[in-house]
C-alpha positions as CSV (number, residue, x, y, z in Angstrom):
1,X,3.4,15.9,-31.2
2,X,5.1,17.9,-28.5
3,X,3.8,21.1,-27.9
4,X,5.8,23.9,-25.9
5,X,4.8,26.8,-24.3
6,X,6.5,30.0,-22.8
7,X,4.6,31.1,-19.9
8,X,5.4,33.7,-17.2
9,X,4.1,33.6,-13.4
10,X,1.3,36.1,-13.8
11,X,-0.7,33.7,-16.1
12,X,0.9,30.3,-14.7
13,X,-1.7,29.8,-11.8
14,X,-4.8,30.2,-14.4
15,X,-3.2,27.4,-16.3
16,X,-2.1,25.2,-14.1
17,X,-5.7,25.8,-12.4
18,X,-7.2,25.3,-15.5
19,X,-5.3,21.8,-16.8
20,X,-7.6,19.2,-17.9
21,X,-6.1,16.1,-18.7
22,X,-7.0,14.0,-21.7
23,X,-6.2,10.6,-22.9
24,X,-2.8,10.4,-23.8
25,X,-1.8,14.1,-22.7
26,X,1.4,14.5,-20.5
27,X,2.0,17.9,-19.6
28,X,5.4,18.6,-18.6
29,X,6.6,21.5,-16.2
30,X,10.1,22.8,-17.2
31,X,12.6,25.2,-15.6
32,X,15.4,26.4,-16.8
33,X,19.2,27.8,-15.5
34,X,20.6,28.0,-19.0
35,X,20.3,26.3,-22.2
36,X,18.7,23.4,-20.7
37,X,15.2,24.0,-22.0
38,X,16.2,23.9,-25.5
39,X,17.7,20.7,-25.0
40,X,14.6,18.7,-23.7
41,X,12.4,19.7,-26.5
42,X,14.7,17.9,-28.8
43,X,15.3,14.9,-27.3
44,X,11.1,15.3,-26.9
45,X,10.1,16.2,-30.1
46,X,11.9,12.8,-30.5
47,X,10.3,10.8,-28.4
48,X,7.0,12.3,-30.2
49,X,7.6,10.6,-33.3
50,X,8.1,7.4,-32.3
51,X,5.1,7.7,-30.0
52,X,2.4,9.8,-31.7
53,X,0.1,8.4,-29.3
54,X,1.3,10.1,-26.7
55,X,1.0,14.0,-26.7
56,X,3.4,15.6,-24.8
57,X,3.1,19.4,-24.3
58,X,6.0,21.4,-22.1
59,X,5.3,24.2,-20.0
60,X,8.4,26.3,-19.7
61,X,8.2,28.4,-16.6
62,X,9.8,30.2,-14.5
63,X,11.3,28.7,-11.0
64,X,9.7,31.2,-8.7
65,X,6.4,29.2,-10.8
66,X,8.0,26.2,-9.6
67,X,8.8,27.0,-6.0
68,X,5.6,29.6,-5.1
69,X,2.7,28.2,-7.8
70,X,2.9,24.6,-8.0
71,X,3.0,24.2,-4.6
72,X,-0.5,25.6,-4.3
73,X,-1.6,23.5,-7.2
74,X,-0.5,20.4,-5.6
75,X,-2.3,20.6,-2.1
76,X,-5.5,20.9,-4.1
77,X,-5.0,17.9,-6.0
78,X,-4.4,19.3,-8.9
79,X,-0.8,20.3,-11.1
80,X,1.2,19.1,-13.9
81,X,1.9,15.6,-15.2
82,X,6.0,15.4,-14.2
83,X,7.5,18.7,-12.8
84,X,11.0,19.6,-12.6
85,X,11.2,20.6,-9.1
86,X,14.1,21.4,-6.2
87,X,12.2,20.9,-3.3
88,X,11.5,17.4,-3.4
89,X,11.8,15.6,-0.2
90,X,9.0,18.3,1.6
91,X,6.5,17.6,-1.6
92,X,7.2,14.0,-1.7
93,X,3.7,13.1,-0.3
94,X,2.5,14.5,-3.9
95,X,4.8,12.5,-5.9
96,X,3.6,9.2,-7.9
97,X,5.4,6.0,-7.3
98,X,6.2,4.6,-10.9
99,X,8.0,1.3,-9.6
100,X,5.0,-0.5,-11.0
101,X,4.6,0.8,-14.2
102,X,8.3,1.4,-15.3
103,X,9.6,-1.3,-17.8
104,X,12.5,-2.1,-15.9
105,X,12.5,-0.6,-12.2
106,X,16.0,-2.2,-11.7
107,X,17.6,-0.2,-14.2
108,X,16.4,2.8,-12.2
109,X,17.9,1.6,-9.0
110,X,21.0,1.0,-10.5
111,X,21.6,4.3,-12.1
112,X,19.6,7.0,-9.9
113,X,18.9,5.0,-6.6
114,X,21.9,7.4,-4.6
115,X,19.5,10.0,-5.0
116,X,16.3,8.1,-5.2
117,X,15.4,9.2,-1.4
118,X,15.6,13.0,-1.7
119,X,12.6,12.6,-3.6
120,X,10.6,9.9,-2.1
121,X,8.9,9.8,1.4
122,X,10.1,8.7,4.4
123,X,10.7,4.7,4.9
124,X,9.6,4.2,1.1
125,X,11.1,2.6,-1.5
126,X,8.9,4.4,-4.3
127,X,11.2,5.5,-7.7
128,X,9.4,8.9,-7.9
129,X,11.8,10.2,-10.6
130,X,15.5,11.2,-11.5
131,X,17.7,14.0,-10.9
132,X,18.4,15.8,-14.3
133,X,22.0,16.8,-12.8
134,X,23.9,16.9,-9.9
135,X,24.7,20.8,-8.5
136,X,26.9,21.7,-6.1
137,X,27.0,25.3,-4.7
138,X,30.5,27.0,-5.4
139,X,32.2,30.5,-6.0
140,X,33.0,32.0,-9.8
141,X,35.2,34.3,-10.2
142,X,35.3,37.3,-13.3
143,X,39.3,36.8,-13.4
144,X,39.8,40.0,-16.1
145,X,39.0,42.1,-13.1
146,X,41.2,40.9,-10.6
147,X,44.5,41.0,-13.1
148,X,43.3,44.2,-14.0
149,X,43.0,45.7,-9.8
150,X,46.6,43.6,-9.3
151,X,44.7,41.0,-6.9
152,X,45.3,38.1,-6.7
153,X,42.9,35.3,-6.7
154,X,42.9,33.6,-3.3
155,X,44.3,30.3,-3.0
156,X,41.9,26.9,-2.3
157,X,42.2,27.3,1.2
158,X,41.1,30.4,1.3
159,X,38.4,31.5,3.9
160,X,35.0,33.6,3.5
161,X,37.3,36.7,5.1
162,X,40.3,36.3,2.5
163,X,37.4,36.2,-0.2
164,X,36.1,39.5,1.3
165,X,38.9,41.2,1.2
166,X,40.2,40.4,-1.9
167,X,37.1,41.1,-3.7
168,X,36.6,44.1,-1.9
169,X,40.3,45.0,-3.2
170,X,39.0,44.4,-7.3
171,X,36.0,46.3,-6.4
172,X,37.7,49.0,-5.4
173,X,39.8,49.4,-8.4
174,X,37.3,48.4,-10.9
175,X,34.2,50.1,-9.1
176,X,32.5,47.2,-9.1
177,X,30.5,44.7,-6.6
178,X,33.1,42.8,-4.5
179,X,30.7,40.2,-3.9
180,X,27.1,38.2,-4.2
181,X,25.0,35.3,-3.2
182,X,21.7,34.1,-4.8
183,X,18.8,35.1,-2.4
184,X,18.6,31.8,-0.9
185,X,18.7,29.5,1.8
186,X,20.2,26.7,0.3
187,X,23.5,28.9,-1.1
188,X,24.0,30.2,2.2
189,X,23.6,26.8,4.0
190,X,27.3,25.9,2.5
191,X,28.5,28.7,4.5
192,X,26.8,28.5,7.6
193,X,27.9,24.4,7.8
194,X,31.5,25.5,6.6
195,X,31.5,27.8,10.3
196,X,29.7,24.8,12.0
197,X,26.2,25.0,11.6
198,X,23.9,21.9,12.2
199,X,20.6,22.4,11.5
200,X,19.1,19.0,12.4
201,X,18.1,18.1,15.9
202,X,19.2,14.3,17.6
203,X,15.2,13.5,16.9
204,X,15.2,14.4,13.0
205,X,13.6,17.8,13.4
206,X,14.8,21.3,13.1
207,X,17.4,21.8,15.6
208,X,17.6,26.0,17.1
209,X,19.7,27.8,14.7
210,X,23.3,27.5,16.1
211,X,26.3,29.4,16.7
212,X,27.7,28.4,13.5
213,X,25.2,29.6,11.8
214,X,25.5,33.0,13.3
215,X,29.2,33.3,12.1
216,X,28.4,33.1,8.7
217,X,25.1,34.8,8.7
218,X,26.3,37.6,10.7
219,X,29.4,38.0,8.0
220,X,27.3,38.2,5.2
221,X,24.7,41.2,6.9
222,X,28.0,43.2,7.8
223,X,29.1,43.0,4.4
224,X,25.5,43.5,3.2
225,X,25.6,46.9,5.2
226,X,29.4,47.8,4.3
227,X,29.1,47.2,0.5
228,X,30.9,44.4,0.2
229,X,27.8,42.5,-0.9
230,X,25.1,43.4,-3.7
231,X,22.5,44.8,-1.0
232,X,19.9,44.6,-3.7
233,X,19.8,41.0,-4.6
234,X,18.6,40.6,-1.0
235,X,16.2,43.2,-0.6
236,X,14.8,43.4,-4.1
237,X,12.2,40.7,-3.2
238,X,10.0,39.8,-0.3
239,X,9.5,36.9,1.5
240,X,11.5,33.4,0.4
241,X,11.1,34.3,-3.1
242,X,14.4,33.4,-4.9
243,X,16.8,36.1,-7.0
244,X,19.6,34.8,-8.5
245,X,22.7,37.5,-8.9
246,X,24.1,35.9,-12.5
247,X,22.9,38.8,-14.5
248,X,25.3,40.7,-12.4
249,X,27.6,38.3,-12.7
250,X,27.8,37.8,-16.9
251,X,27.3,42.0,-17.5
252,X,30.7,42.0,-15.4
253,X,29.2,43.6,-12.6
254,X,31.4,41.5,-9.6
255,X,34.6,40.7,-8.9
256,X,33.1,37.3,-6.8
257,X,29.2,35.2,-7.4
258,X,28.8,32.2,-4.8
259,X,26.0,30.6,-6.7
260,X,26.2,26.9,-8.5
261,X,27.2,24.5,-11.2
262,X,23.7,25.1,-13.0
263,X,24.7,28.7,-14.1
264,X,27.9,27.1,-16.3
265,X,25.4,26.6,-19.3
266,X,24.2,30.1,-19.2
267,X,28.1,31.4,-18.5
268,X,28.9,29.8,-21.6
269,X,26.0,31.0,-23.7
270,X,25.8,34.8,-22.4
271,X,29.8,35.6,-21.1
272,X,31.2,34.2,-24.2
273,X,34.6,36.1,-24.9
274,X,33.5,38.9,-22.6
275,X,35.7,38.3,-19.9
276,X,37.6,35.4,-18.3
277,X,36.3,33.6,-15.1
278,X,36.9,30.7,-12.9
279,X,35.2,28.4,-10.6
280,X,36.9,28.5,-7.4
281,X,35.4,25.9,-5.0
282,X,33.6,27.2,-1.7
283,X,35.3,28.9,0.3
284,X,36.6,28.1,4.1
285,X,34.8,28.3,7.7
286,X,36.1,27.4,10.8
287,X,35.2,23.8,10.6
288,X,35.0,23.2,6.6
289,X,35.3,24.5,3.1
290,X,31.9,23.2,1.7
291,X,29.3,24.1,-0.8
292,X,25.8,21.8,-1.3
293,X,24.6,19.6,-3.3
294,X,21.6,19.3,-4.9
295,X,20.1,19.5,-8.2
296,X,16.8,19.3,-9.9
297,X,14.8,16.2,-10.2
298,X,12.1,15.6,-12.9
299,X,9.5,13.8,-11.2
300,X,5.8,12.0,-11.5
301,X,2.5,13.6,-10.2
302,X,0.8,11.5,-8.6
303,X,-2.6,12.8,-9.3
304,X,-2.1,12.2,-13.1
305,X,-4.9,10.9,-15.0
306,X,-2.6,9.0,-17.4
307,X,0.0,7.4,-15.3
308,X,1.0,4.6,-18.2
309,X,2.0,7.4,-20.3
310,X,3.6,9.1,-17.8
311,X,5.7,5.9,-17.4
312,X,6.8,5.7,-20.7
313,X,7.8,9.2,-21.2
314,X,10.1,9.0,-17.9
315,X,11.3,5.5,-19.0
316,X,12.4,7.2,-22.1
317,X,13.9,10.7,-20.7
318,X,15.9,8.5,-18.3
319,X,17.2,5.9,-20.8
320,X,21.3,5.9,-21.0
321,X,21.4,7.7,-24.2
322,X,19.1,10.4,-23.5
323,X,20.8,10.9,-20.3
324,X,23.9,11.5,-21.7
325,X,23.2,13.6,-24.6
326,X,21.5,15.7,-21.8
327,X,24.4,15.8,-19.7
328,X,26.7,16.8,-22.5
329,X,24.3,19.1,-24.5
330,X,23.7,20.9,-21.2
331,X,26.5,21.1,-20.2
332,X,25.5,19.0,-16.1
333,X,26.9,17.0,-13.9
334,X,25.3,13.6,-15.1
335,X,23.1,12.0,-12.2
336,X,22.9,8.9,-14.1
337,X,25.4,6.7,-12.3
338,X,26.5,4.5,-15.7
339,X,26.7,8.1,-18.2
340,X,28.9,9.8,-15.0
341,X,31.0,6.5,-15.1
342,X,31.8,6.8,-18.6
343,X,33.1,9.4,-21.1
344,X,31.3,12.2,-20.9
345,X,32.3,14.7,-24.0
346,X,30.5,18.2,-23.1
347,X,29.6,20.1,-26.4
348,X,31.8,22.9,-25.8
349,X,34.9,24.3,-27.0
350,X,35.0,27.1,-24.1
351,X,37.6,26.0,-22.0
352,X,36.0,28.3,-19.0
353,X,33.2,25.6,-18.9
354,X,35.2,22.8,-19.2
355,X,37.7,23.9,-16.8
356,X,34.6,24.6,-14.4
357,X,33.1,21.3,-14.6
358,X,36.4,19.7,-13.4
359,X,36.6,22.1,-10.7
360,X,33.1,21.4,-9.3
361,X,33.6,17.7,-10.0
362,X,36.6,17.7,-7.5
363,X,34.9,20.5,-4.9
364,X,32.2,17.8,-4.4
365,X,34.8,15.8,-2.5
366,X,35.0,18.4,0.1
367,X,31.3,18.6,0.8
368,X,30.8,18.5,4.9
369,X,28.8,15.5,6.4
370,X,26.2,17.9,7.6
371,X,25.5,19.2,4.4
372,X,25.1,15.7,2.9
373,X,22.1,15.2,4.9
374,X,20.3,17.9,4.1
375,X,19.3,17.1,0.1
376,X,17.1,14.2,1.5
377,X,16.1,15.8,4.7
378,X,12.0,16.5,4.5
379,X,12.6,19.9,6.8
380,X,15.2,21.6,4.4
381,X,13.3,24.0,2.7
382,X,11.4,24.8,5.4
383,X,14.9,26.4,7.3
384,X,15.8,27.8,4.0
385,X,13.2,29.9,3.7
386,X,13.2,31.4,7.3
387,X,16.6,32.5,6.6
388,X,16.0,34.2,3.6
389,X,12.8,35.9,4.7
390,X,14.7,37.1,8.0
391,X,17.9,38.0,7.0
392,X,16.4,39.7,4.5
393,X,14.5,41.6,6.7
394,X,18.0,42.2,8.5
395,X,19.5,43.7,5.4
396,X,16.7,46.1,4.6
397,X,17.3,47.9,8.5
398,X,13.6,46.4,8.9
399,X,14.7,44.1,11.6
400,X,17.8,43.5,14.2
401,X,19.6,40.2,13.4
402,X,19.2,38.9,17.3
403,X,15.5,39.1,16.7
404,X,15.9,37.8,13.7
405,X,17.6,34.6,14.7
406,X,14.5,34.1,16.9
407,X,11.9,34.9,14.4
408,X,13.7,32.1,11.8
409,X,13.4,29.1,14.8
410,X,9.6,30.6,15.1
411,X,9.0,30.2,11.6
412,X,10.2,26.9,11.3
413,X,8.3,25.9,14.0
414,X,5.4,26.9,12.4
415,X,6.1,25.0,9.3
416,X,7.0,21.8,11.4
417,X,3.9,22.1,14.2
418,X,2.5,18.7,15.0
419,X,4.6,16.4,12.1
């Protein structure tokens, strides 16, 4: 039987604290951007009924669960069965290797080996788990405002400044936001690469935060303090905690949301007929027009007390036909390599969503070297999260952004130390 439960981050450390594992129990953490939570309780609730041997029981949380809790849980030796997790390459140490036990560890190298290292540590050749999509970081667009200010939408060329002004044009008009960007290091990392930015040294480790980072950064504080940009999605929160500005986004609140591909599902459940929008790439730098990838990937504790079962409930989740049905029913980039191969029908007549798909399929194309790296690069987070906490600070007048470029190359000095 699969059991789900709803549970919010003031009771999710008591639970997670509390987990005691039993024979034949496979707790699950789960996430969710959009719809994708509904999903997986199907195709488990499946898997349950041909295996009623196995009890799996889903934890749905919420990410900031995911990115502030687990990571707690984890360093104690302690946590979930399988987790779907973003920051996998820095947690990797606390990831099982399921090589051994999978039924066919081949067929797992075939279809998710491209991405296999973001989520395994250094030098190893451990299958620690799948990506459940492929993201990439990109700029929507609520198009009913800008016919209705008389803008028009800037071309694919277009750079961070032409996006500025244009939106700030539609806000104008519309008395709206121009702009936002999701409180978080990796959505301004696209950006900061896209004016030049390098954040990894010749020796693997966090390099000083560079000039090109300081033309993007720099942008987005002014327009912080001008009004181009929601202020409050920035300062609303403290520390590296993440805030996403979609709300904003689907109640019609801006004229332009950098975010991701993983908010189309929820676009397509919430916007509806509301109002028409677009996915418009990433916009220019100096140097590049990229965005990130990424994505989430479901993977293996390793301090599991039933790592057979484990096994077999990954084996299945990653099978072809799962994958798919996944891919499709969520409405994600498939990281299976043989389902993103083949005909993939999304189960959607909204021709927003399929329209956005396309467009992030082709933006990936444009995705900078620099940024390639970073996915599978253990130090990642650990730069992310210095910017957000800084520039944050920045925003809220608590800080000037010169000491805050020197307080973000302290802080991830901090997190690197002797490693």
């Amino acid at each position: 039987m699969t059991r789900i439960k709803s549970i919010g981050a003031a009771v999710a450390a008591v639970l997670l604290s509390s987990i005691a594992a039993h024979a034949g129990d496979v707790r699950i953490m789960w996430y969710s951007d959009g719809g994708e939570g509904e999903v997986i309780k199907d195709l488990l609730s499946r898997f349950s009924k041909a295996n009623p041997d196995v009890n799996v029981i889903l934890d749905e949380v919420s990410y900031d669960v995911v990115k502030e809790q687990l990571p707690v849980q984890l360093e104690a030796g302690k946590g979930p069965d399988i987790a779907r997790v973003t920051n996998l390459k820095a947690q990797s140490q606390h990831w099982l290797d399921l090589r051994p036990l999978l039924a066919d560890a081949k067929y797992w190298d075939e279809n998710f080996g491209a991405q296999a290292d973001w989520m395994r540590p250094d030098g190893s050749n451990a299958i620690t788990g799948f990506m459940t999509q492929l993201t990439l970081t990109g700029g929507f667009v609520n198009k009913t405002l800008f016919e209705q200010a008389g803008v028009e939408i800037p071309g694919p060329k277009a750079t961070w400044d032409d996006w500025a002004a244009a939106a700030r044009k539609v806000a104008d008009s519309q008395k709206v936001f121009a702009m936002a960007i999701d409180r978080s290091g990796h959505r301004v990392s696209g950006p900061n690469i896209s004016y030049g930015a390098n954040y990894i040294a010749a020796d693997g480790k966090p390099a000083p935060i560079d000039q090109g980072a300081k033309e993007f950064l720099s942008r987005f504080v002014k327009w912080n303090e001008d009004g181009t940009v929601n202020k409050d999605v920035w300062v609303s929160a403290a520390g590296s905690t993440y805030r996403a500005a979609a709300d904003d986004f689907i109640n019609g609140g801006l004229a332009y949301y950098y975010s991701g591909s993983w908010q189309v599902s929820g676009f397509a459940q919430k916007i509806g007929d509301s109002f028409d929008w677009v996915m418009a790439g990433s916009p220019c730098g100096t140097v590049a027009c990229s965005g990130m990838q990424g994505g989430a990937g479901l993977v293996a504790v390793k301090y599991t007390k039933n790592p057979k079962d484990v096994a077999k409930v990954m084996d299945y989740l990653a099978s072809a036909d799962v994958q798919k049905e996944f891919a499709e029913r969520s409405l994600f980039i498939p990281a299976h390599k043989g389902v993103a191969a083949g005909q993939v029908d999304f189960k959607t007549d909204n021709p927003h969503v399929k329209a956005a798909l396309k467009a992030f399929v082709e933006s990936a194309a444009q995705t900078a070297p620099a940024a390639m790296k970073l996915p599978g690069w253990k130090w990642s987070d650990a730069y992310y999260s210095a910017i957000v906490a800084r520039i944050s600070q920045v925003i809220a007048g608590e800080m000037k952004l010169d000491d805050a470029y020197a307080r973000i190359d302290e802080d991830i000095k901090a997190k690197v130390g002797g490693n």
